[in-house]
C-alpha positions as MATLAB code, in Angstrom:
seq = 'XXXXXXXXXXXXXXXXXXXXXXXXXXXXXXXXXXXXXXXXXXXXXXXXXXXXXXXXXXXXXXXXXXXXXXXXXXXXXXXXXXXXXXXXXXXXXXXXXXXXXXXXXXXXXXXXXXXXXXXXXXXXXXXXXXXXXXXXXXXXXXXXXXXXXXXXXXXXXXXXXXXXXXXXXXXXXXXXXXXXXXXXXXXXXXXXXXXXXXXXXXXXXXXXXXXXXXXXXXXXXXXXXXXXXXXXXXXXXXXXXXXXXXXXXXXXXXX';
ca = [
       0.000    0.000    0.000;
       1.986    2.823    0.612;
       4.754    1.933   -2.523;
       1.499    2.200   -4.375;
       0.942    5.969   -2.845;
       4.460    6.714   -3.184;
       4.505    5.515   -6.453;
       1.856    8.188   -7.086;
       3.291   10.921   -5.345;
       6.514   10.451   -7.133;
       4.896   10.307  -10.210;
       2.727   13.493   -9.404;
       5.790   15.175   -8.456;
       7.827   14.777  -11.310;
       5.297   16.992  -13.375;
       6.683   19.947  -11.580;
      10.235   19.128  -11.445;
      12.504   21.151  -13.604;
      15.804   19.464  -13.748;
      18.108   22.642  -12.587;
      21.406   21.706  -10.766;
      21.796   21.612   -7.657;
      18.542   20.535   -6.961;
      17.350   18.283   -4.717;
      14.324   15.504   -4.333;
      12.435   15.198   -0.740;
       9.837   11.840   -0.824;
       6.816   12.038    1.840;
       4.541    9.036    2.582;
       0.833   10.353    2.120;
      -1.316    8.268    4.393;
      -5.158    6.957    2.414;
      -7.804    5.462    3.952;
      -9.972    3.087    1.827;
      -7.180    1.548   -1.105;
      -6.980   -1.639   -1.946;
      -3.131   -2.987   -2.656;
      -2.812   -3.240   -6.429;
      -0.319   -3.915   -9.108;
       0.941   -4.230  -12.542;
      -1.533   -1.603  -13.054;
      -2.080    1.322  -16.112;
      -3.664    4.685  -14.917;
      -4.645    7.697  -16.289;
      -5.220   10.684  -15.492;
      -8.485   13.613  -16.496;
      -8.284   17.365  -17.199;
      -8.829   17.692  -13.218;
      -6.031   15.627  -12.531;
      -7.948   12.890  -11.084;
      -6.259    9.118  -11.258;
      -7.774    6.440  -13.333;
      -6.410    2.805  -11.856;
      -7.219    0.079  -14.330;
      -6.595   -3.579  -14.005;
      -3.547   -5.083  -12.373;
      -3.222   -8.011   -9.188;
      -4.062   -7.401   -5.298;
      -3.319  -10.220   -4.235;
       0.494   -9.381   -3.898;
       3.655  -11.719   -5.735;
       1.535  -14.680   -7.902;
       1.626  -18.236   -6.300;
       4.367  -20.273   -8.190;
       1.989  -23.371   -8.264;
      -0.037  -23.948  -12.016;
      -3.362  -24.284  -10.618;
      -3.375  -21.295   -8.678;
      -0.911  -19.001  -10.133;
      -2.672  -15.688  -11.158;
      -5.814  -16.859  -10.313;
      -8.959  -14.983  -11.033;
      -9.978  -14.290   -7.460;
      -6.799  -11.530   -7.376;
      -7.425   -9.810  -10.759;
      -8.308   -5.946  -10.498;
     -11.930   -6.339  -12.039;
     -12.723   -2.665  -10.388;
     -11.779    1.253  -11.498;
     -10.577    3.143   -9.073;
     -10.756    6.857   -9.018;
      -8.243    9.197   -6.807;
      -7.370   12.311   -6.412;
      -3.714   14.103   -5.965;
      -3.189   13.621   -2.372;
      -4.394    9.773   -2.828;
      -7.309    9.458   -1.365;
      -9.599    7.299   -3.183;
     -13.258    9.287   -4.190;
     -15.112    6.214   -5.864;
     -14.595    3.055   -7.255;
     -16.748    0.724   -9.939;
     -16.814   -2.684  -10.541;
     -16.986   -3.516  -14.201;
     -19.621   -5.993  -13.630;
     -21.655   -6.450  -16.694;
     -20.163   -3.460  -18.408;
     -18.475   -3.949  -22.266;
     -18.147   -7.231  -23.449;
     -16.755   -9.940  -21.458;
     -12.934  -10.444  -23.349;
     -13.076   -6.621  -22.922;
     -13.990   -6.551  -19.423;
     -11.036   -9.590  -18.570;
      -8.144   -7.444  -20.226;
      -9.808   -4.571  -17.758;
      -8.603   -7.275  -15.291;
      -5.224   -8.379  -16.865;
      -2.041   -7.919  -15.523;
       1.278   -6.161  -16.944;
      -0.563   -4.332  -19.990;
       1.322   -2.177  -21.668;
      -0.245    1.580  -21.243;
       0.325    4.990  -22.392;
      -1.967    8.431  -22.313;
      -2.012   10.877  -25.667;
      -4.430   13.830  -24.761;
      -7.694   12.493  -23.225;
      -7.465    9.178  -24.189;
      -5.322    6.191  -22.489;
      -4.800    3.351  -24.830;
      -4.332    0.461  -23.103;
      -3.069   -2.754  -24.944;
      -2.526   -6.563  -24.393;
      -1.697   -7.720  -20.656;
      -2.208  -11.050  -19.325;
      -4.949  -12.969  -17.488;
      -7.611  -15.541  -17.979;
      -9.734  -15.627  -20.951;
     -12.954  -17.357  -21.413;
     -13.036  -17.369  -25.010;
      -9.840  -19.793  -24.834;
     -10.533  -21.573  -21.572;
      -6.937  -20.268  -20.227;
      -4.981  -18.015  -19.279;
      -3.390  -16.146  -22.390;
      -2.440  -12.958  -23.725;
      -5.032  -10.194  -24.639;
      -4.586   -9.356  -28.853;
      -6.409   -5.891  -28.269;
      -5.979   -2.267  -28.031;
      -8.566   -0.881  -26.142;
      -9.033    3.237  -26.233;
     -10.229    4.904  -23.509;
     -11.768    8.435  -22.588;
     -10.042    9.338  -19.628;
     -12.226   12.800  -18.450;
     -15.915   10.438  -19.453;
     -14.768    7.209  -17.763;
     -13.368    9.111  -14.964;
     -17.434   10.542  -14.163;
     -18.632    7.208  -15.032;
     -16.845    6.061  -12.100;
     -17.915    8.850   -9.653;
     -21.940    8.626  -11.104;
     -21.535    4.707  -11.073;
     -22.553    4.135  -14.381;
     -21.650    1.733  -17.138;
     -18.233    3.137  -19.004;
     -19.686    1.122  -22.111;
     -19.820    4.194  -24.932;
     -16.574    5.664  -23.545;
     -14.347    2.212  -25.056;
     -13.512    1.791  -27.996;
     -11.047   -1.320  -29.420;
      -9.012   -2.607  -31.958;
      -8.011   -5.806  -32.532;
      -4.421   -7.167  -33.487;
      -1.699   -9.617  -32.949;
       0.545   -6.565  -33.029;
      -0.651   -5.812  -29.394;
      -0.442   -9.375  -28.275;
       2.297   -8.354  -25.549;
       2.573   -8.498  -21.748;
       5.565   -7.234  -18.984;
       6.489   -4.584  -22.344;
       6.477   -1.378  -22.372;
       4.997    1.818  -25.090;
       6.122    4.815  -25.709;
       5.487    7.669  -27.584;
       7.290   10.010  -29.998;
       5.935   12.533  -32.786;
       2.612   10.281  -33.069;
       4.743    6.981  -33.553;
       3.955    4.180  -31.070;
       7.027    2.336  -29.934;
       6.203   -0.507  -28.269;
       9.060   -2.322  -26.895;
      10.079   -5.777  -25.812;
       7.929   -7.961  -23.558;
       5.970  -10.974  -24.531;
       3.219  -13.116  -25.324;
       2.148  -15.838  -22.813;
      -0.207  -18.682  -23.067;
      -1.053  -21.318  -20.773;
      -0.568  -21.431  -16.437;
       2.680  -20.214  -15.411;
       4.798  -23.296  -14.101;
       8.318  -22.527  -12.523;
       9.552  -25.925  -13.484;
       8.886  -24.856  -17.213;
       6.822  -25.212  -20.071;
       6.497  -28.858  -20.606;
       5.864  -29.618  -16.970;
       2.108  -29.925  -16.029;
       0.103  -28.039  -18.338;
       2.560  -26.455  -20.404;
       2.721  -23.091  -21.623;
       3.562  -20.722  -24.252;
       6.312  -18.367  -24.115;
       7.525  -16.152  -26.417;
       9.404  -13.048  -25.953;
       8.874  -10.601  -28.875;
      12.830   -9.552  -28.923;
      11.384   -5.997  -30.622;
      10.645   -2.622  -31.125;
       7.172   -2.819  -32.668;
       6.383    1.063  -34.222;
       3.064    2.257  -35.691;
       1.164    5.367  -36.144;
      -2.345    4.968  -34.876;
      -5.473    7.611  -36.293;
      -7.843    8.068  -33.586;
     -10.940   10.101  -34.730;
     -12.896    9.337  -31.459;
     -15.066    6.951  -33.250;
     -12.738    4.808  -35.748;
      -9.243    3.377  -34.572;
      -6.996    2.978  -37.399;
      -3.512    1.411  -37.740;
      -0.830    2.549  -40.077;
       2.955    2.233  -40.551;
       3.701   -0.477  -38.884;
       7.289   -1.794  -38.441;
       9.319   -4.353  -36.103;
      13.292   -4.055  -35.186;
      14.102   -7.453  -33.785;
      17.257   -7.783  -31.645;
      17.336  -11.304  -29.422;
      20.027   -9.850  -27.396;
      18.777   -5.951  -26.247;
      15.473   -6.630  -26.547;
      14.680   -9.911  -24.621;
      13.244   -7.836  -21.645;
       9.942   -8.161  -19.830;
       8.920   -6.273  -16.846;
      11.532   -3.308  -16.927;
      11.633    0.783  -16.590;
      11.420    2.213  -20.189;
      12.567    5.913  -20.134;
      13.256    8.808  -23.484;
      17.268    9.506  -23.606;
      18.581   12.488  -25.627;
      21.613   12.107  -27.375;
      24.407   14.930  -28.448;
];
């Protein structure tokens, strides 16, 4: 609970910080009542600077055992709305709302996330999936409006017309990471998973599927608030660089 507030209040405060030597960085735990423990989250945030949580695990590290490792009892199936001090003003369950593989990558874990004006477009992530009977990796961007969801939440109504989604093995990726430069999409490393996680490996028990993407996957994306369409798209493989899942991704300028 309170890396998850600090995590927040570091990420607040870096809005504001103008990186002028010497200059220096004080961290202060913000107590808030009422949180769950979450993680391997995306979030947003609306023109009144109100946090969107989406998705992620609360029920802490995943158990290492098949049958019970990221188990649907601790995926996130709830939005969470906070403010900037942390304290949480509503929550919704997504219930019945959008359609159910919509509403389970709402639920996933490790998506890959990223904000551009209103709209946070939030893509692949892993969890169970009733349309395969398994756990498995979610093939969909899904674009959301941040301020509308946001007063769905506090109203506790169905976010239903404020989702849109777009369909493609490009954005079949979990534990990556996206980023965003002049309207190109780079999304970057992670991978695709299929089956129950096993720690004695993939043809032990169930089995699984593992396959790291070893890339930087670039597109443009159009976004007209009603249609979603893809452009442009391009891989860089490297098996060396690029075999990462579950890292920092940060912008670097070079002389």
């Amino acid at each position: 609970m309170r890396s998850f507030i600090l995590l927040v209040s570091i990420i607040l405060a870096g809005v504001e910080l103008h990186a002028q030597a010497p200059f220096t960085i004080q961290l202060e735990e913000v107590t808030a009542g009422g949180l769950p423990g979450v993680q391997s989250f995306a979030w947003g945030q609306d023109s009144a600077h109100r946090i969107l949580i989406i998705a992620g695990r609360t029920d802490g590290l995943h158990r290492r055992q098949p049958f019970a490792s990221f188990d649907v009892a601790g995926r996130n199936g709830t939005l969470y709305v906070l403010d900037t001090t942390g304290a949480l003003l509503a929550s919704r369950d997504l219930g019945t709302d959008l359609n159910l593989d919509e509403r389970e990558q709402l639920s996933s874990t490790n998506p890959e996330f990223i904000q551009r004006g209103n709209t946070l477009y939030f893509m692949g992530g892993y969890g169970y999936r009733s349309s395969v009977s398994d756990h498995s990796t979610f093939d969909r961007l899904l674009a959301i409006d941040v301020n509308e969801t946001v007063q769905q939440v506090l109203s506790n109504q169905s976010v239903n017309a404020h989702v849109r989604s777009l369909t493609d093995t490009l954005f079949a990726v979990t534990g990556g990471y996206v980023g965003l430069l002049n309207d190109t999409f780079y999304l970057v490393g992670g991978q695709y998973f299929h089956g129950r996680y096993n720690p004695m490996g993939p043809t032990h028990g169930p089995g699984f599927t593992q396959r790291y993407t070893n890339a930087i996957r670039t597109f443009n994306l159009s976004d007209d608030g009603t249609a979603l369409t893809l452009s442009n798209v391009n891989e860089t493989r490297d098996a060396q660089d690029l075999h990462r899942r579950d890292y920092n991704l940060a912008a670097q300028i070079f002389p």
